[in-house]
C-alpha positions, 0 to 999 in steps of 0.5 A: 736494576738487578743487584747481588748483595750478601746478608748476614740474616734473613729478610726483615720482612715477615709473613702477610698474615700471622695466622698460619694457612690451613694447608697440607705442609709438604716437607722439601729436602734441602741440604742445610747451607753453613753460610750466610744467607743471599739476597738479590733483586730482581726488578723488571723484565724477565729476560735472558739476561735475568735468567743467567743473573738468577742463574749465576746467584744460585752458583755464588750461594751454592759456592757460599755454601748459603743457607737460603738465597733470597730474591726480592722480585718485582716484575711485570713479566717477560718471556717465557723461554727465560721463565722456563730456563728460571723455574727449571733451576728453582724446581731441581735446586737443592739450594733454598730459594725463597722469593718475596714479591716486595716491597710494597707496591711490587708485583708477580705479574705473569712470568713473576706467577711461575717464578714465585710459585716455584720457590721453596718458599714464597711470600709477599709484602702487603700492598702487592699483587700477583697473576694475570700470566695469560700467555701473549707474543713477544710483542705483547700482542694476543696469540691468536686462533690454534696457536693460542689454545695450544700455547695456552693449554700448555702453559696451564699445565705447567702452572698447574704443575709447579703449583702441586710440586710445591704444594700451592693452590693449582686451580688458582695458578691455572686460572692465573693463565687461563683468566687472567686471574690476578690477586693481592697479597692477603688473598694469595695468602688466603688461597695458598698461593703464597 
């Protein structure tokens, strides 16, 4: 189900923990929106078509001229292609995206890893979980022999890659790739994954 709704004030839900992580804070310039802050859900597969609709949100809250836009996110995974197209936009927006795996009993799960490490803000409900982003075919089915080491080793650079723009735990986010690693909320708060 993907619905656009409009809010007058941020997410209800606070941070995990009250206690603050003992981490490096890095500053993201972003240009302070006016309006209203938006809110979206995006529950299910990452698809192409989840991708144009996270796409067209970020337009409407650019053209709002919001403060933030907020996407609620529980997802198993999807593909990769629609991951890519989905974190270029974050990476590059001058808009602040803030994505909180909820409520409780949601999940990142693969594609979910990317798309919540790459916001400016990212953050969990407490009964939730993220990872296991080890990359398999569009059949859900193991790649295997070269292929699989190259698909693979690409895919964990690129976590890597978004984890240190973002200031969040690299070594982590690889191993969410490479092994498949999947943590609760209370842990990726921990490990500075969130």
């Amino acid at each position: 189900m993907l619905m656009l709704f409009l809010a007058a004030a941020a997410l209800d839900a606070g941070p995990v923990n009250s206690e603050p992580a003992a981490v490096e804070p890095t500053t993201v310039e972003v240009d302070q929106g006016i309006g209203p802050i938006i809110t979206v859900e995006l529950v299910g597969g990452i698809t192409t078509v989840a991708s144009e609709f996270l796409q067209e949100a970020i337009d409407f809250a650019r053209e709002k001229k919001a403060q933030a836009l907020v996407i609620r996110l529980d997802t198993p995974g999807g593909l990769l292609s629609a991951t890519r197209e989905i974190v270029a936009e974050f990476l590059k927006s001058d808009l602040p995206i803030v994505v909180w795996v909820g409520e409780s009993g949601a999940r990142a799960g693969s594609a979910g890893v990317f798309i919540t490490m790459a916001a400016h803000v990212a953050a969990m409900a407490p009964g939730t979980n993220i990872g296991a982003a080890h990359p398999v075919s569009a059949f859900g089915k193991d790649i295997e022999g070269d292929m699989a080491k190259k698909v693979t080793n690409d895919t964990v650079a690129w976590a890597r890659s978004i984890a240190q723009m973002r200031g969040r735990n690299a070594d982590w986010a690889a191993d969410a790739v490479a092994e498949s690693a999947s943590i609760p909320e209370q842990e990726a708060l921990e490990k500075n994954v969130v």
